[in-house]
VMD Tcl script that draws the C-alpha trace (Angstrom):
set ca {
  {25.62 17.36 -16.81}
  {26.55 17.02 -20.40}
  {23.84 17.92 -23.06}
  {23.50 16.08 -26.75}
  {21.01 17.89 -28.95}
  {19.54 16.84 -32.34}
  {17.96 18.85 -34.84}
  {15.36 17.56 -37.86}
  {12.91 20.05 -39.43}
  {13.86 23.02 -37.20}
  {12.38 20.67 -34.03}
  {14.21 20.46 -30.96}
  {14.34 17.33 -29.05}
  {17.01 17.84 -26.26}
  {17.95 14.85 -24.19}
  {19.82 15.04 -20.94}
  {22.01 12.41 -19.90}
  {21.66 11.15 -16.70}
  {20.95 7.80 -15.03}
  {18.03 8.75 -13.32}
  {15.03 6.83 -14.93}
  {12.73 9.79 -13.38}
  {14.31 12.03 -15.28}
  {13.99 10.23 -18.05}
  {10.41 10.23 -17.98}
  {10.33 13.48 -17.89}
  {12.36 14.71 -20.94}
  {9.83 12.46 -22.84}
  {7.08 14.21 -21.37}
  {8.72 17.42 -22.04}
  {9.56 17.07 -25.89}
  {7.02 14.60 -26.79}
  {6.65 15.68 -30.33}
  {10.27 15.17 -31.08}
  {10.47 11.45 -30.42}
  {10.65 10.12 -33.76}
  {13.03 12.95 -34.80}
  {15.40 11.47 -32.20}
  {18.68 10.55 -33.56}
  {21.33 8.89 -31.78}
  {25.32 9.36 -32.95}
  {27.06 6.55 -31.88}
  {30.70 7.69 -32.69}
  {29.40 10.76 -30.07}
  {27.20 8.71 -27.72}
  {28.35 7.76 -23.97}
  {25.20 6.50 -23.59}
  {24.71 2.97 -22.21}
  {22.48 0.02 -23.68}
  {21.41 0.15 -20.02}
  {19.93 3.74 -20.08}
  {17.97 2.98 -23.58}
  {16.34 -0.21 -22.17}
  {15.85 1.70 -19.02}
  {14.23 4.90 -21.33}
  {11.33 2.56 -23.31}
  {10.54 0.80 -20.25}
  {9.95 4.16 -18.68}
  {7.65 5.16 -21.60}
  {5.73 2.07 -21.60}
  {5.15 1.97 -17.82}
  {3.80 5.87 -17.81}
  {1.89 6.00 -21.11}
  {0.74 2.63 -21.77}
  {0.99 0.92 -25.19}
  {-0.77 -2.13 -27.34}
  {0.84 -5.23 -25.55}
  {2.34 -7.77 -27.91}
  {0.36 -10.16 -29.96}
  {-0.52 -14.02 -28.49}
  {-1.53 -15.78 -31.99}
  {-2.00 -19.70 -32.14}
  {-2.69 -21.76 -34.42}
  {-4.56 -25.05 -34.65}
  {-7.12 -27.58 -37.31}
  {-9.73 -29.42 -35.71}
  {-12.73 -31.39 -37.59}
  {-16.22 -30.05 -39.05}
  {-18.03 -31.00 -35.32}
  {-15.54 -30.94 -32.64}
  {-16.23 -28.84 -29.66}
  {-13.06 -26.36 -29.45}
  {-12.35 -24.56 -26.91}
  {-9.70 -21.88 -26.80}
  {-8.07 -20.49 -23.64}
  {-6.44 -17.40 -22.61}
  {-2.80 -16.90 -21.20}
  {-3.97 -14.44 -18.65}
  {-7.00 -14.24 -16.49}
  {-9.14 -11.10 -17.43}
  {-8.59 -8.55 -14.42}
  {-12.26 -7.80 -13.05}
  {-11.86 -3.99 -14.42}
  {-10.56 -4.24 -17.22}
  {-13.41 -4.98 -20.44}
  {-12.69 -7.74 -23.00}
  {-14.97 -9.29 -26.26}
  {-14.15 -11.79 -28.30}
  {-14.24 -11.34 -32.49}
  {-14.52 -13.56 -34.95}
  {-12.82 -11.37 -37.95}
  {-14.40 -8.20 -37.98}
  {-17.55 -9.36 -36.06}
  {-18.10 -9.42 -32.29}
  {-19.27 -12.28 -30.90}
  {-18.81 -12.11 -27.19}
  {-18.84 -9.00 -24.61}
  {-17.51 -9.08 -21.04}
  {-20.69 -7.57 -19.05}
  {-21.20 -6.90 -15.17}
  {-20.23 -9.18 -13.09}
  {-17.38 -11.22 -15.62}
  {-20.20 -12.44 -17.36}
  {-19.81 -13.08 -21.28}
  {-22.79 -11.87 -23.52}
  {-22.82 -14.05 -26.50}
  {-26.17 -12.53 -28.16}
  {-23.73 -11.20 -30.61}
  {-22.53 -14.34 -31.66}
  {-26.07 -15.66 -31.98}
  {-26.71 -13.24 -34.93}
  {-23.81 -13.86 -37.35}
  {-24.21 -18.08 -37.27}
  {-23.06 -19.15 -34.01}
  {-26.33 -19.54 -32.06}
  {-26.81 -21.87 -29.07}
  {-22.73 -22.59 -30.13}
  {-20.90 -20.23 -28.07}
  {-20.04 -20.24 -23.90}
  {-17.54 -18.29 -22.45}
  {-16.05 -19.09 -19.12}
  {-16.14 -16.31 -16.59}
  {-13.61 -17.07 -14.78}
  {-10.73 -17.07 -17.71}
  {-12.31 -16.06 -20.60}
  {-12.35 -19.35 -22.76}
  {-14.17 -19.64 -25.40}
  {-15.49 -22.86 -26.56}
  {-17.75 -23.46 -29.63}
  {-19.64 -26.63 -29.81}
  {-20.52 -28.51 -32.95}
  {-17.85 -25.99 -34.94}
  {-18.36 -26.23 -39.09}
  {-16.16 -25.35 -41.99}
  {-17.90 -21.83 -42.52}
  {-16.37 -21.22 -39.21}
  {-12.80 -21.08 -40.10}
  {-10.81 -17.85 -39.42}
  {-9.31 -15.69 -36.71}
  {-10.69 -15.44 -33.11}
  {-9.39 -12.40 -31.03}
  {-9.68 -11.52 -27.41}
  {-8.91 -8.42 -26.78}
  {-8.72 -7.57 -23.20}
  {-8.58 -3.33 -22.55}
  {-7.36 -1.74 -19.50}
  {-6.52 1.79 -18.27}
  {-2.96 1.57 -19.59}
  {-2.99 -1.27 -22.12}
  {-5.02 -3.32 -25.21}
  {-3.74 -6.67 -25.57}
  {-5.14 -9.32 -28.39}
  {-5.00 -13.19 -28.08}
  {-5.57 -14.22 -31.20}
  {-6.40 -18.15 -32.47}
  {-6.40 -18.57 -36.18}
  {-8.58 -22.05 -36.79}
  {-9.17 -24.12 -39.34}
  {-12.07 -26.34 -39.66}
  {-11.16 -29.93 -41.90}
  {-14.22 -32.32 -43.26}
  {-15.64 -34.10 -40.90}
  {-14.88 -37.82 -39.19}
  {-17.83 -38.40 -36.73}
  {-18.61 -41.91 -38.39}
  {-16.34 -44.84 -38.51}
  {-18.25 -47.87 -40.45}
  {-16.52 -51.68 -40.84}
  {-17.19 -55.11 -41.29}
  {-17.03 -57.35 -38.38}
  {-12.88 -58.50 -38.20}
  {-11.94 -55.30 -39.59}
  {-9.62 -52.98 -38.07}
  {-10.81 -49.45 -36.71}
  {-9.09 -46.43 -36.55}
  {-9.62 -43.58 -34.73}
  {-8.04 -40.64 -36.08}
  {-6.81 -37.70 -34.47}
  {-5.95 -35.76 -37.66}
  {-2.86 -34.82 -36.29}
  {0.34 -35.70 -38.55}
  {2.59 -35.71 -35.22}
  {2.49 -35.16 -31.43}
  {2.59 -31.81 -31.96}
  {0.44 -28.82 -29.96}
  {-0.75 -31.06 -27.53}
  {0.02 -32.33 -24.00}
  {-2.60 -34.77 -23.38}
  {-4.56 -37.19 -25.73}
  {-7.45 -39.13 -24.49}
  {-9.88 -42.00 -25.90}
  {-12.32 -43.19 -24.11}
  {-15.48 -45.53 -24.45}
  {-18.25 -46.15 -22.29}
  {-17.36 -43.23 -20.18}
  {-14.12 -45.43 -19.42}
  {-10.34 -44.34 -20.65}
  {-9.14 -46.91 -22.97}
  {-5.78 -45.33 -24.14}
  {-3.74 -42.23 -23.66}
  {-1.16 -40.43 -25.60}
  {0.83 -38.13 -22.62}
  {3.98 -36.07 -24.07}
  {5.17 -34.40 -21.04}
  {5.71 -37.86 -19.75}
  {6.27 -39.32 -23.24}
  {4.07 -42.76 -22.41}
  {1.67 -44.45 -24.99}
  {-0.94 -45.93 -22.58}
  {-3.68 -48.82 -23.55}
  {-5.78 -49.76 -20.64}
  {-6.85 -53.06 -22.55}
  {-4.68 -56.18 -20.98}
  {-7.38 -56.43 -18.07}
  {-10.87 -55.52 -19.91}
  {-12.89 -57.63 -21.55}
  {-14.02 -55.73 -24.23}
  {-11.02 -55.53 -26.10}
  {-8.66 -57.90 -24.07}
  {-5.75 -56.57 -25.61}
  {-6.98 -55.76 -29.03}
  {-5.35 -51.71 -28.61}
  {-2.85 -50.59 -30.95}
  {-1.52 -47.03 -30.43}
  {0.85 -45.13 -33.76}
  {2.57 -42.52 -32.54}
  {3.45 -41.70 -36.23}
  {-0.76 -41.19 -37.52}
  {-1.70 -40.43 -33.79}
  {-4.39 -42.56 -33.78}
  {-5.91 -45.21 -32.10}
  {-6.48 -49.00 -33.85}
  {-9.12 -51.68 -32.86}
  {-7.90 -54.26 -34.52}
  {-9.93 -58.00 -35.19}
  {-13.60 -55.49 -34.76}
  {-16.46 -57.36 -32.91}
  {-20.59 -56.46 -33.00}
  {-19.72 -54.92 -29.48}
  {-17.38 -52.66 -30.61}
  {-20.62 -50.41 -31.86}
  {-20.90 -47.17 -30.02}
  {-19.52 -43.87 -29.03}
  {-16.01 -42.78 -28.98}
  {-14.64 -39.79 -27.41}
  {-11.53 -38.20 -27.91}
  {-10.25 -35.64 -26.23}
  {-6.81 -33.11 -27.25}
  {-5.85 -31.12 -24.94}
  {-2.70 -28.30 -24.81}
  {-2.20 -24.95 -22.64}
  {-3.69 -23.03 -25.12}
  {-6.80 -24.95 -26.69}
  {-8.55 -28.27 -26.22}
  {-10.87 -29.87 -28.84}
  {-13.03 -32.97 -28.17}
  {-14.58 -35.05 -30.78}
  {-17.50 -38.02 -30.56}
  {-16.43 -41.17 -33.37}
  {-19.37 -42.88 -33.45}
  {-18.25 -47.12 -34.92}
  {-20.69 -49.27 -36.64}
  {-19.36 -52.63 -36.54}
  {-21.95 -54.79 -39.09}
  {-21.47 -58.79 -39.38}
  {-22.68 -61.40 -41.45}
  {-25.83 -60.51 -43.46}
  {-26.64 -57.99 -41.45}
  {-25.62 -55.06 -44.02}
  {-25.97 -57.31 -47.05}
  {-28.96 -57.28 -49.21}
  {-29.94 -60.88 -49.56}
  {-32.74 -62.90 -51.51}
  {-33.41 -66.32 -50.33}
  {-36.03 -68.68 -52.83}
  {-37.68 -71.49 -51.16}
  {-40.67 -74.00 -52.32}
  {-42.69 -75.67 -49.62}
  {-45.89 -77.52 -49.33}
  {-49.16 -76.58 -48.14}
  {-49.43 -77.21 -44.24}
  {-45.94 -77.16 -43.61}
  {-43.64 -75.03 -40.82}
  {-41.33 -72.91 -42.12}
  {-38.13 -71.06 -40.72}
  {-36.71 -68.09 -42.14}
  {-33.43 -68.12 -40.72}
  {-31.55 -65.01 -39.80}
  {-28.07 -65.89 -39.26}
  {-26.82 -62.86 -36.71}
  {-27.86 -61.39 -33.79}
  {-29.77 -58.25 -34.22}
  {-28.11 -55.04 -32.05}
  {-29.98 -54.16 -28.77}
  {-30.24 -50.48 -30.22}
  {-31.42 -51.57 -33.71}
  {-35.17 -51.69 -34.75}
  {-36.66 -54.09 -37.12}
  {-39.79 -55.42 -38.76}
  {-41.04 -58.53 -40.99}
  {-42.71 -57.99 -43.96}
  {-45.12 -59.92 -46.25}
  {-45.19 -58.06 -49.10}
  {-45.82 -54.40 -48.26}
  {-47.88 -55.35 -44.73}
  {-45.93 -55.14 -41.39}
  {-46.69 -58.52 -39.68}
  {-44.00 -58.78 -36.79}
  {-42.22 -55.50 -34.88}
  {-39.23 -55.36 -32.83}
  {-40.04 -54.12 -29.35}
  {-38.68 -54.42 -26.19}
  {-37.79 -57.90 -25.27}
  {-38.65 -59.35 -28.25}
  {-41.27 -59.17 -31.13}
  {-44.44 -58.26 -31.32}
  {-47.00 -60.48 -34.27}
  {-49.92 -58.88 -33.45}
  {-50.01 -56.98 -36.87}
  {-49.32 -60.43 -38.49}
  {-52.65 -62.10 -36.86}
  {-54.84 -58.83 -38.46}
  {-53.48 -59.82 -42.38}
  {-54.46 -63.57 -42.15}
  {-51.62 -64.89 -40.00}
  {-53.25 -65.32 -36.84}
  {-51.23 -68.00 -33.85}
  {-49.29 -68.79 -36.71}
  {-46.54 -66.55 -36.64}
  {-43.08 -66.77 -33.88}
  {-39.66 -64.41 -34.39}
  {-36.80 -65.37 -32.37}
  {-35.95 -62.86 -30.24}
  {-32.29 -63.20 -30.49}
  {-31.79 -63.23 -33.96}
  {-35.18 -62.38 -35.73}
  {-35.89 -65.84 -37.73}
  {-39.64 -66.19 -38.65}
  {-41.30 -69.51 -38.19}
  {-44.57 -69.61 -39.95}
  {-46.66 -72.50 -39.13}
  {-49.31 -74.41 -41.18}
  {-48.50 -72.46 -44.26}
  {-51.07 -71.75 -46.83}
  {-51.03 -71.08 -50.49}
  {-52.30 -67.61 -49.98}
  {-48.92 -67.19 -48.22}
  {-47.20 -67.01 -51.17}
  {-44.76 -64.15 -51.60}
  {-41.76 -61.90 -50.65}
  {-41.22 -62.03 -46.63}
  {-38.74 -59.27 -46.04}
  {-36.50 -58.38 -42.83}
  {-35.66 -54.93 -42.52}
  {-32.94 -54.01 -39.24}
  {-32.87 -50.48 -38.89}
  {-29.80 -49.14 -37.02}
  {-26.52 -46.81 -37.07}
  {-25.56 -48.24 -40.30}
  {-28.71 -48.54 -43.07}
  {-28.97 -51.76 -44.59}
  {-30.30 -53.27 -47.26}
  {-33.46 -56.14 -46.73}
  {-33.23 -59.72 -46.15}
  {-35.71 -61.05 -48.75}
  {-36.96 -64.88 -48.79}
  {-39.61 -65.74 -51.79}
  {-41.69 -68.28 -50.86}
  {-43.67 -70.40 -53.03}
  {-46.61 -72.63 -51.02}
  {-47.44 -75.40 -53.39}
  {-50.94 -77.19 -53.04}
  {-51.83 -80.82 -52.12}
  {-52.88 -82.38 -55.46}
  {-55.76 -83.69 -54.60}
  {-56.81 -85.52 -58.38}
  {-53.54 -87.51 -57.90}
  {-54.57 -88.74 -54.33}
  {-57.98 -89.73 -56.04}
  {-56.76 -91.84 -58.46}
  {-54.17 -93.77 -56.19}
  {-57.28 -94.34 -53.86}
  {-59.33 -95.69 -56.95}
  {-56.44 -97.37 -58.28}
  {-55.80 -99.08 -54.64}
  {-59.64 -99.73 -54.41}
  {-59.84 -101.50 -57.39}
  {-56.41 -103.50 -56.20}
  {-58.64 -104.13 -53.07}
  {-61.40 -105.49 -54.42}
  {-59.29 -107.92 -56.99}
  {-57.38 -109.37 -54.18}
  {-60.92 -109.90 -52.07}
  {-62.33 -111.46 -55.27}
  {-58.98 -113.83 -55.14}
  {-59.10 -114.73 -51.82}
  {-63.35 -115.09 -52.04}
  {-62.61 -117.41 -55.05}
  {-59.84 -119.59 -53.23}
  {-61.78 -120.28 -50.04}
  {-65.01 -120.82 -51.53}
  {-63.14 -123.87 -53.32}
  {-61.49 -125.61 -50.84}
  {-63.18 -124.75 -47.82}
  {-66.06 -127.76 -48.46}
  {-63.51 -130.09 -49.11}
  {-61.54 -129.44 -46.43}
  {-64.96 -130.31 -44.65}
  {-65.81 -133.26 -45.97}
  {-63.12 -135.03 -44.81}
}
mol new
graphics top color blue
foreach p $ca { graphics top sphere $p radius 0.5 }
foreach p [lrange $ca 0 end-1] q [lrange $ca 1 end] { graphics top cylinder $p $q radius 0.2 }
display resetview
């Protein structure tokens, strides 16, 4: 067996040639102070690229080293839940925790169990859950303070390997707020299809479109609803979703959901779709006379979820409740049976109107979206009575001429008339 020897700083590291990967192992054990003086002369060397790659992978198998890096990268928005997911299962012996930069925020206890007290302390609390089973971790409601690097590092007999997930948090884009006939778009914040398998919208608890790479379709499940009969416009450019010619019903929650083999994030758009005067502030001047009805006309239907009250000046007289309104606090400030709101769309009738009932009568519609009042002045002008005095004197005295008249006429030919 032929012998190559090496000499640095009067240490010896002898290594014996042979194809034996036993043997192998056992020079290294046997000099292991002289690795890194190990030098290797090619123009001398017989050895084989086989033999080296057969030499580390000894080493590693017998004395166990830090296993490569896993680091991934991905931006979500300030109030997504993320949740980010392991390549490997964590073997039931081996211990594990989860860091956020220097700080600990999750320990693998008895049983596979995650202890996320840790987290708690340093800003995550009632924000963290790990999954037992593979070690995700997902953080709910994430903010912008909570940008950085998350490592798992899973520790065994023989190894330490780190997963490592370096996020960045964005401003947020939970609210979405447009005129009725406006477009919507709900954004993914993604500049491409990139990092993710799967993209889901949904609405209602029902999928309304789907992005799915693997299988490269763009899916809108809108030709057969009847909420937005057809209305869908996917851009695979923006990644995001368009609701184009917006309705009153279009109001509500949207969820989307990215998902990828290393990390999913899901994100609640919540759409205000406002109409008419509903989130305009508008001042309405009438003049009416005393004893008359009169309608204050809202013009759009008020949403189910909204609440709203009439005003007369700074007194409540008419709440929204369920199935309609209630006056009752009308009828306590001099309104009593003479108040009715449409149910539908809120107009005030006010019957037999007074002069005391002069004033500001506001409608105020509380809902996703704050708006400004509906104002109507009202001015209740008074019967002139002098004026209806003097017409009755005037057509008393008109009265009494033309019964003078008549008097007059038949007194004078009524006896002649009877003489003959």
């Amino acid at each position: 067996m032929q012998t190559y020897t090496s000499c640095e700083n009067s240490q010896q590291f002898c290594y014996h040639k042979s194809r034996d990967l036993v043997g192998l192992v056992r020079a290294h054990h046997q000099y292991p102070a002289s690795l890194s003086s190990f030098r290797l002369d090619a123009t001398r060397s017989d050895i084989s690229m086989r033999n080296i790659f057969y030499f580390f992978g000894a080493l590693l198998l017998v004395d166990g080293v830090f296993a490569v890096d896993v680091k991934v990268s991905l931006s979500v928005m300030e109030g997504d839940s993320v949740t980010l997911k392991p390549h490997t299962v964590i073997p039931e012996g081996d211990s594990a925790d989860w860091c956020f930069g220097d700080e600990i925020i999750a320990i693998k206890e008895t049983g596979g169990v995650f202890s996320i007290a840790e987290g708690d302390n340093v800003g995550f609390k009632d924000r963290l859950n790990v999954d037992k089973h593979n070690g995700s971790l997902t953080i709910t409601n994430i903010r912008t303070k909570d940008t950085g690097d998350y490592k798992l590092q899973i520790r065994s007999r023989t190894e330490t390997k780190d997963e490592i997930f370096s996020v960045t948090v964005r401003g947020k884009m939970t609210t979405v707020s447009v005129k009725e006939g406006e477009s919507i778009t709900l954004d993914t914040g993604l500049v491409e299809i990139k990092g993710y398998d799967l993209i889901m919208w949904k609405f209602k608890n029902q999928l309304i479109a789907e992005i799915n790479k693997v299988t490269n379709n763009f899916l809108k499940h809108d030709t057969s609803d009847e909420i937005f009969n057809g209305r869908l416009q996917l851009h695979s450019q923006i990644v995001s979703l368009i609701i184009s010619n917006s309705r009153i019903s279009d109001s509500g929650d949207y969820h989307l959901n990215m998902i990828s083999s290393t990390h999913t994030v899901q994100r609640n758009i919540s759409v205000t779709v406002s109409g008419g005067v509903f989130a305009v502030d508008v001042k309405v001047s009438l003049s009416v006379m005393e004893g008359d009805s009169v309608t204050l006309k809202h013009h759009t239907v008020i949403p189910e979820d909204a609440s709203a009250e009439w005003w007369f000046g700074d007194k409540t007289i008419a709440i929204k409740e369920t199935g309609g309104f209630s006056t009752s606090d009308g009828d306590k400030v001099g309104f009593k049976d003479r108040l009715n709101v449409d149910k539908h769309n809120g107009s005030l009738t006010i019957t037999n109107i007074r002069t005391k009932d002069t004033g500001d009568y506001k409608l105020q519609i509380s809902g996703k979206e704050k708006t400004e009042p509906e104002i109507f002045s009202v001015t209740v002008r008074a019967i002139d009575h002098s004026k209806w005095m003097w017409i009755g004197i005037v057509i008393g005295i008109v009265s009494a001429i033309m019964s003078a008249i008549v008097f007059r006429i038949v007194t004078k030919y009524w006896p002649c008339r009877k003489t003959r």
